[in-house]
matplotlib code that plots the C-alpha trace (Angstrom):
import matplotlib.pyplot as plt

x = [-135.0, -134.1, -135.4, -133.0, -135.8, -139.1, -142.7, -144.7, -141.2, -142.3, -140.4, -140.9, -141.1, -141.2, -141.3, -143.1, -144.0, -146.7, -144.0, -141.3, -143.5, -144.7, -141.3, -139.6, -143.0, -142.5, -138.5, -139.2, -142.4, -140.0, -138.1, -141.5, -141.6, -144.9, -144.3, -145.9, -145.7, -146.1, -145.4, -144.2, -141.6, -144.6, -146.3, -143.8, -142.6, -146.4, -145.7, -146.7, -145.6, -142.9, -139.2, -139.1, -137.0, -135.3, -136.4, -136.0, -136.5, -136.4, -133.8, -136.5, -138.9, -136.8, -134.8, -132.3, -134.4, -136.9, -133.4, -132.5, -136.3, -136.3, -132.6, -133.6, -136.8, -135.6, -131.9, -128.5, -129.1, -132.1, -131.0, -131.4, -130.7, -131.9, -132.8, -132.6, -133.2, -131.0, -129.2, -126.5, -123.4, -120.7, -121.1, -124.6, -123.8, -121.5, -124.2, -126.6, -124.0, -123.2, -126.5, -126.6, -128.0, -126.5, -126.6, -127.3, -129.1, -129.2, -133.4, -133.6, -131.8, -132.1, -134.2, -132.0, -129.2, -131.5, -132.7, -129.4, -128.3, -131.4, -130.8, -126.9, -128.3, -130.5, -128.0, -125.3, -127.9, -129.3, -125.7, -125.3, -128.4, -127.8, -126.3, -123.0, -120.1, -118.5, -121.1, -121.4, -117.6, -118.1, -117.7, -120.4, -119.8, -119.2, -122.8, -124.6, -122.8, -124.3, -127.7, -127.7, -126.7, -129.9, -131.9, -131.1, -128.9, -126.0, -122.1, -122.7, -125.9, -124.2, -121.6, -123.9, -125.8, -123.0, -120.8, -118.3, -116.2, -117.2, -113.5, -114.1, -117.6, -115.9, -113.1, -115.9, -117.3, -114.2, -113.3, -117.4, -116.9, -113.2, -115.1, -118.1, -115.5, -117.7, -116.9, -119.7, -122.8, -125.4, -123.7, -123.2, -126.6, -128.6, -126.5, -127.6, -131.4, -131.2, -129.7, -133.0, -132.4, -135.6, -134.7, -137.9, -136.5, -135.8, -139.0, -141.3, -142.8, -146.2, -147.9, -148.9, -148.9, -149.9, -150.6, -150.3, -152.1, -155.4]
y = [62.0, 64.7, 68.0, 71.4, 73.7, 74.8, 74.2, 75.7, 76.2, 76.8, 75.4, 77.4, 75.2, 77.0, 74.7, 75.0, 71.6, 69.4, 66.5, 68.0, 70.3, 67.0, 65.3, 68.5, 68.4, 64.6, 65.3, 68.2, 66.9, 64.6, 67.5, 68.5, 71.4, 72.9, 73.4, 76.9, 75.6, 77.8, 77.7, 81.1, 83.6, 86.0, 83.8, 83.3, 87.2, 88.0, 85.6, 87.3, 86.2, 85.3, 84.6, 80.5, 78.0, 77.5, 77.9, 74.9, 77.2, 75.9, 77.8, 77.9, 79.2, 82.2, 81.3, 84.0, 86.5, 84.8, 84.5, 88.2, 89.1, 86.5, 87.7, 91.2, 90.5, 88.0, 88.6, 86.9, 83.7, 82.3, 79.2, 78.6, 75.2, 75.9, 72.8, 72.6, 69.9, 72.3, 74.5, 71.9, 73.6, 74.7, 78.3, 77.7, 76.2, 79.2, 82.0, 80.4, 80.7, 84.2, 85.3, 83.4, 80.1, 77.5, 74.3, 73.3, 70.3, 68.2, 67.4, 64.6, 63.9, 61.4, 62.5, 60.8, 63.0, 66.3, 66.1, 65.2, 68.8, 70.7, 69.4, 70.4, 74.1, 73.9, 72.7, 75.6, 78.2, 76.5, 76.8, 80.7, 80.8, 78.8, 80.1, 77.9, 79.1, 75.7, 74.4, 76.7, 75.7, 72.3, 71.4, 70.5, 66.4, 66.5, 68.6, 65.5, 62.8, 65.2, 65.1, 61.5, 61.0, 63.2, 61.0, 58.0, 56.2, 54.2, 54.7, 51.6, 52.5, 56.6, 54.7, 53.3, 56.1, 58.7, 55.9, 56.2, 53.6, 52.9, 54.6, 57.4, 58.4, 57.5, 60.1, 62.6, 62.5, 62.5, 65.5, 67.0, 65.8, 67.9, 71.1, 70.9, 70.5, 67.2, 63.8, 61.3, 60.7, 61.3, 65.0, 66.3, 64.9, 67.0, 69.9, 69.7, 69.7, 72.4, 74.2, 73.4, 69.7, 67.6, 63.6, 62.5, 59.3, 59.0, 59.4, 61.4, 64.5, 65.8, 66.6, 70.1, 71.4, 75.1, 76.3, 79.9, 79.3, 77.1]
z = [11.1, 13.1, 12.3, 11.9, 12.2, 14.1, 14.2, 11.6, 9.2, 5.5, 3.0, -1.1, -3.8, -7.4, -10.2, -13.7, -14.0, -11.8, -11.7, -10.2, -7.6, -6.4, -6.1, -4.5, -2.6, -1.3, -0.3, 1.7, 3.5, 5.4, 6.9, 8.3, 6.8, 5.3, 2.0, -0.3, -3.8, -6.7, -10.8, -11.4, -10.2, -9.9, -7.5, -5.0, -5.2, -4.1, -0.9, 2.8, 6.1, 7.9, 6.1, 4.9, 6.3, 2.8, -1.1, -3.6, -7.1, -10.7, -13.2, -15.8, -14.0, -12.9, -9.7, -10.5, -10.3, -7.1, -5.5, -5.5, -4.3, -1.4, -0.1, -0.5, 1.4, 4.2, 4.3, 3.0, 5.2, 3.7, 2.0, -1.3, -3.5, -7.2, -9.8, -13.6, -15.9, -19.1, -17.4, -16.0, -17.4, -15.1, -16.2, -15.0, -11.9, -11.5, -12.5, -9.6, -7.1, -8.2, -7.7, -4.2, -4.7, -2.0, -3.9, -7.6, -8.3, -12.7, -12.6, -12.4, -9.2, -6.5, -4.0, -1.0, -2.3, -2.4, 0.9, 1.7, 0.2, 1.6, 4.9, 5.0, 4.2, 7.1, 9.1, 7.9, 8.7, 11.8, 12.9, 12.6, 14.7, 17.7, 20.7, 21.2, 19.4, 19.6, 17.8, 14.9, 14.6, 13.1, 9.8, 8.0, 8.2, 12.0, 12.2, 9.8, 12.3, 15.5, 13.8, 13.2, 16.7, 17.7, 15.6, 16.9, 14.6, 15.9, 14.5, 12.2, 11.0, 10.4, 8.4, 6.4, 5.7, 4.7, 2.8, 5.0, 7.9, 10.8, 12.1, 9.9, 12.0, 15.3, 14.2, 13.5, 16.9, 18.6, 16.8, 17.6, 21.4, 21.5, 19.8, 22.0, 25.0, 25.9, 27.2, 25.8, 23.0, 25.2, 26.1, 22.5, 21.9, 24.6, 23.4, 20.0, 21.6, 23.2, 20.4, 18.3, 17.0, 18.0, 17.5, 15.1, 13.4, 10.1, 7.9, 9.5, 8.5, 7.3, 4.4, 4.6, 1.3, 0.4, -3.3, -4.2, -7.4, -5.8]

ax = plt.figure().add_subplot(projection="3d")
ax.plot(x, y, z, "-o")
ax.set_aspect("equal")
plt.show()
């Protein structure tokens, strides 16, 4: 799987509960990402260093509030997907929003769905960053069918992976190859490179994990 961001990205993980740190853990190990787990808003407001790549925070263990500290601290664009296993409500869904979350995930959730979600905001921000304005013009399915592309995949197998037809993925990179002022695959794909995609294959990653509280 391609990844969206650099080497040495951090990835925060605030969950109360063992069970879900280790699941939100296993999903974002396979972005590559090193992941800074902790259990308590306190914890991850005490963090030093550079700004994360993205935050995954629990409702119940204060994300509202982790939220505000980390866009105060690193700036607007950090993204932010927030989990809760009782606060589902639309209100809810509405107050994480409000106070700046990106996504808004039910626990439990698939995990092929949230890395689904936590790649599309590290796509969305990857796309503010990179140098090509053409590119930080497409929408956010023609950017998943460019990253596929990067990683390898072919237009049957992208099909297959978003749900979607086989004509339905050829019309997204037609539309991609028109915006990016391209004539062919292998262009859009050496593009997206250089712009800070690095083909991996799907399923790699490591597993460097980082508690707060050890």
């Amino acid at each position: 799987m391609a990844s969206v961001v650099g080497a040495h990205a951090r990835a925060v993980v605030l969950a109360s509960g063992d069970d879900l740190r280790r699941e939100l853990g296993r999903i974002l190990a396979r972005l590559d990402l090193e992941l800074v787990c902790a259990s308590s808003a306190t914890e991850v407001m005490r963090l030093r260093g550079d700004a994360p790549a993205v935050a995954v925070l629990e409702v119940e263990a204060g994300a509202f509030m982790v939220c505000r500290h980390l866009h105060d601290r690193f700036g607007e664009s950090l993204p932010v997907l927030m989990v809760s296993a009782t606060r589902t409500e639309p209100q809810d869904r509405v107050a994480g929003f409000l106070v700046g979350a990106d996504d808004y995930l039910a626990v439990p959730f698939d995990a092929d769905e949230a890395l689904c979600r936590v790649r599309r905001s590290l796509m969305r921000d990857a796309r503010r960053s990179v140098s090509s304005p053409a590119l930080a013009a497409l929408t956010d399915r023609e950017a998943e069918v460019l990253d596929l592309l990067v990683a390898g995949y072919t237009q049957k197998q992208i099909a297959t992976r978003l749900d979607i037809s086989g004509k339905t993925v050829g019309t997204h990179i037609q539309h991609l190859l028109t915006k990016l002022d391209l004539h062919s695959r292998t262009d859009a794909i050496a593009l997206a490179i250089r712009a800070g995609l690095s083909p991996q294959g799907p399923g790699t990653g490591r597993q460097g994990i980082v508690s707060l509280s050890a």
